[in-house]
C-alpha positions as CSV (number, residue, x, y, z in Angstrom):
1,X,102.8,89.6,61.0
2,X,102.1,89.3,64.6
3,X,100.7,85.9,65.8
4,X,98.8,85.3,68.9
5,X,98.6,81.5,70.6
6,X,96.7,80.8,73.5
7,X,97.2,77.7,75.4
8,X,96.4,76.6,78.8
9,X,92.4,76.2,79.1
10,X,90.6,73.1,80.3
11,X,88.3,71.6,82.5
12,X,87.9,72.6,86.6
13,X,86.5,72.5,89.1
14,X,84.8,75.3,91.2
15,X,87.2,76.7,93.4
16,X,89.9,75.9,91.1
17,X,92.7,78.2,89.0
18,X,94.3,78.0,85.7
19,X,96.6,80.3,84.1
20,X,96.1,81.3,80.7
21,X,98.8,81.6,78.5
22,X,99.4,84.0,75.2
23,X,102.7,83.3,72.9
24,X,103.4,86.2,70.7
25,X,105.4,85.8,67.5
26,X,106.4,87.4,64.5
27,X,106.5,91.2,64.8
28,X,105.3,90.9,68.6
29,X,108.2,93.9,69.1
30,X,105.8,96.4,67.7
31,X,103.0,95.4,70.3
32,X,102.2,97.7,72.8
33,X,98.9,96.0,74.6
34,X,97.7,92.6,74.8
35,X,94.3,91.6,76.4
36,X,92.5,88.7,77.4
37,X,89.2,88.6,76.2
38,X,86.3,86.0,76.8
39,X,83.0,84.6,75.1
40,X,80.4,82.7,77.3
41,X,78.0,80.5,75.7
42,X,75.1,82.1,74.0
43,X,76.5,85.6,75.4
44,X,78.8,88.3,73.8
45,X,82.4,88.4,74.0
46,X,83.7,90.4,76.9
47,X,87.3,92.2,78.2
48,X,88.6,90.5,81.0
49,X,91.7,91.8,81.5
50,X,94.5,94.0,79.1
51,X,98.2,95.0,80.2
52,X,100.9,97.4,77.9
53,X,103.7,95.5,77.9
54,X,106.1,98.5,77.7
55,X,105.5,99.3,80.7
56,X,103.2,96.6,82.6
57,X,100.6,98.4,83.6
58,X,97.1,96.6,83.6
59,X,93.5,97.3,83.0
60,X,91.0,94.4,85.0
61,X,87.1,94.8,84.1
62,X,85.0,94.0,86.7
63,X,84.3,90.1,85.2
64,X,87.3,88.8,87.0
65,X,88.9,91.8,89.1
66,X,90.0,90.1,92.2
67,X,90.4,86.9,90.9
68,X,92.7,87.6,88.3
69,X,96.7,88.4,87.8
70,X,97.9,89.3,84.1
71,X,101.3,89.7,84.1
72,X,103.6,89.6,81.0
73,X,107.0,88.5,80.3
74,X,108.7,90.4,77.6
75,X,111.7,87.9,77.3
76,X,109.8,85.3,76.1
77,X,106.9,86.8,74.1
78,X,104.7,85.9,76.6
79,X,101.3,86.8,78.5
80,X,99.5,85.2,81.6
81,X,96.7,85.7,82.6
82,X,96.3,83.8,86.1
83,X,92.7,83.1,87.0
84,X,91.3,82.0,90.7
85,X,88.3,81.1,92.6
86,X,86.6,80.0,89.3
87,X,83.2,80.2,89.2
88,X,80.8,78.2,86.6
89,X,79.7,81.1,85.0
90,X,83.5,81.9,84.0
91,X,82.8,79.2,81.6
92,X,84.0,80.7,78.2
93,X,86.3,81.0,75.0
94,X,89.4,83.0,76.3
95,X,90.6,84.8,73.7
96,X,94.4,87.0,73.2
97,X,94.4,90.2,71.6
98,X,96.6,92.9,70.5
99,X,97.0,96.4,69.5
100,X,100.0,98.0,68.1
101,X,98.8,101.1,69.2
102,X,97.0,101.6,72.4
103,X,97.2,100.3,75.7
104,X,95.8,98.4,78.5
105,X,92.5,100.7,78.8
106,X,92.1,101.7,75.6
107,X,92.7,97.8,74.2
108,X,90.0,96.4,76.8
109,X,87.7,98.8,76.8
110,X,88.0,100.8,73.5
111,X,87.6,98.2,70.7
112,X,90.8,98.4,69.3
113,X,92.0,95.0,69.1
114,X,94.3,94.3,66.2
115,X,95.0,90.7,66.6
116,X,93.2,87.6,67.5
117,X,94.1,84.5,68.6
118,X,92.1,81.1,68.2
119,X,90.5,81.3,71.8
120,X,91.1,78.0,74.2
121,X,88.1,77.0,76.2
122,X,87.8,77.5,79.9
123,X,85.4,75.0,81.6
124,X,84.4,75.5,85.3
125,X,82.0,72.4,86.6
126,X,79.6,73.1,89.4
């Protein structure tokens, strides 16, 4: 069983960056795509960003493209997702997710997240 861990979230300022981090255990071999996900307050949860981790190529949505680096580091079960320029209305849950099955489009954009983690919250002050 494949668990996901987020870590990294907090309070900034506007302007500011934080990197996002997801620990993978458990059967995290038989991942092929993890994605960063995130819920505003009051609004719907949203793709940000989704990467295949065979082969490191990445999906951004237009929510943070430009401000945004996910990168992932097979050695140690681990994906970032490095977030710039922050704006108030980044303000969100940021939730991992992964699929054993399809990759960085498919996983952002298809629905086929697998896995959750526990979310860590993001907050941007104005």
């Amino acid at each position: 069983e494949v668990r996901l861990v987020e870590s990294g979230g907090g309070l900034v300022q506007t302007g500011g960056s934080l990197t996002l981090s997801c620990a993978l255990s458990g059967a995290s071999l038989d991942v092929y795509g993890v994605g960063w996900f995130r819920q505003p307050p009051g609004k719907e949860r949203e793709a940000v960003s989704c990467i295949s981790v065979g082969d490191d190529s990445a999906y951004y949505s237009d929510s943070l493209k430009g401000r945004s680096t996910i990168s992932s580091d097979n050695a140690k079960n681990v994906v970032n997702l490095q977030m710039n320029s922050l704006k108030p209305e980044d303000t969100a849950v940021y939730y991992c997710a992964a699929s054993f099955r399809y990759s960085d489009y498919d996983l952002c954009t298809g629905g086929y997240q697998e896995v959750w983690g526990q979310g860590t919250l993001v907050t941007v002050s104005s």
